[in-house]
C-alpha positions in Angstrom: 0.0 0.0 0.0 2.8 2.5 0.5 4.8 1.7 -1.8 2.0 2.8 -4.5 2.3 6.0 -2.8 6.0 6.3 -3.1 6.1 7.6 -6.1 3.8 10.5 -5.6 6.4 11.7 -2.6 9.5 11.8 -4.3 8.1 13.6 -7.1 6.3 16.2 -4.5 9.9 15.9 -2.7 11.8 16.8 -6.5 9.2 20.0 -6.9 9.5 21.3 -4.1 13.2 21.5 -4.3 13.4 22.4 -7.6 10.8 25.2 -6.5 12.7 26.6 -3.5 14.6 29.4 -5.5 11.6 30.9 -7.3 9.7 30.7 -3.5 12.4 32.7 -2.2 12.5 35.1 -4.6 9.1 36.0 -4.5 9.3 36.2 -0.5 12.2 38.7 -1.0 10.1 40.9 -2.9 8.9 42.5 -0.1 5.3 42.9 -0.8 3.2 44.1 2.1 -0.2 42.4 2.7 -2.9 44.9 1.9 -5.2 45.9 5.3 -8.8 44.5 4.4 -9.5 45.7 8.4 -8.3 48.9 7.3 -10.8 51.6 9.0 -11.4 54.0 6.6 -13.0 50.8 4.1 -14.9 49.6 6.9 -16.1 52.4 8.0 -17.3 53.4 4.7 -18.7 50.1 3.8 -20.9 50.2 7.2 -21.9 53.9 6.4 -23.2 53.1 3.1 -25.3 49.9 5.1 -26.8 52.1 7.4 -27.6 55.0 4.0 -29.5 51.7 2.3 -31.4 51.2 5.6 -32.6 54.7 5.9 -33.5 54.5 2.1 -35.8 51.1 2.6 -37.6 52.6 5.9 -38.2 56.0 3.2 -39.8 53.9 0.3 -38.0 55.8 -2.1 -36.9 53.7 -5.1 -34.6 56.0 -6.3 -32.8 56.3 -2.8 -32.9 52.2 -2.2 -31.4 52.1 -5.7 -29.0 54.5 -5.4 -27.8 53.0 -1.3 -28.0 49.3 -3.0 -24.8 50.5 -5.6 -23.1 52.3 -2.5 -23.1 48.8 -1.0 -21.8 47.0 -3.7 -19.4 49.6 -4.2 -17.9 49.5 -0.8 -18.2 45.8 -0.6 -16.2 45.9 -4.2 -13.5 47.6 -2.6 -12.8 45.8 0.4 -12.9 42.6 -2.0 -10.3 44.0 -4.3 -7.9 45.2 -1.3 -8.2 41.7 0.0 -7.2 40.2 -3.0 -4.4 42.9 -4.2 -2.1 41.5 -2.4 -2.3 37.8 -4.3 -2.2 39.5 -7.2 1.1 41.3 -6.7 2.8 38.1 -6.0 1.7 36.7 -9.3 5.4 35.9 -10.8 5.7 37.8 -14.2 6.9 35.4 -16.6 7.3 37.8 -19.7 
């Protein structure tokens, strides 16, 4: 039974040798994650929450639509600053 899996752990064993250089190198780069608790997205995430609220209790369309696109906006923005950070360790190959 282990032997069949023998194979499969040298070859994981052989990449991740041969991968150790290009691991390091990205690592040195020096990239700083990006802050998706940072305050000032948070803060104007909630306040555009708490604008849609308001908006629904009026019974104005316009407002609800208008607060609804806030909220996605906000929510769009803390999504990309969580997901900056992956992107700037993307290796560039060209």
């Amino acid at each position: 039974m282990l032997l069949s899996l023998l194979p499969a752990l040298v070859i994981e064993y052989l990449f991740s040798r041969m991968m150790q250089k290009p691991r390091a190198k990205l690592a040195a780069r020096g990239i700083a994650d990006a802050d998706v608790t940072d305050p000032a997205l948070a803060h104007e995430q909630r306040a555009a929450e708490h604008a849609e609220a308001i908006a629904e209790r009026s019974g104005d369309d316009v407002a609800v639509h208008a607060a609804e696109r806030k909220v996605e906006n906000a929510r769009g923005q803390r999504h990309t600053a969580r997901h900056w950070t992956l992107l700037q360790r993307l290796p560039i190959w060209c």
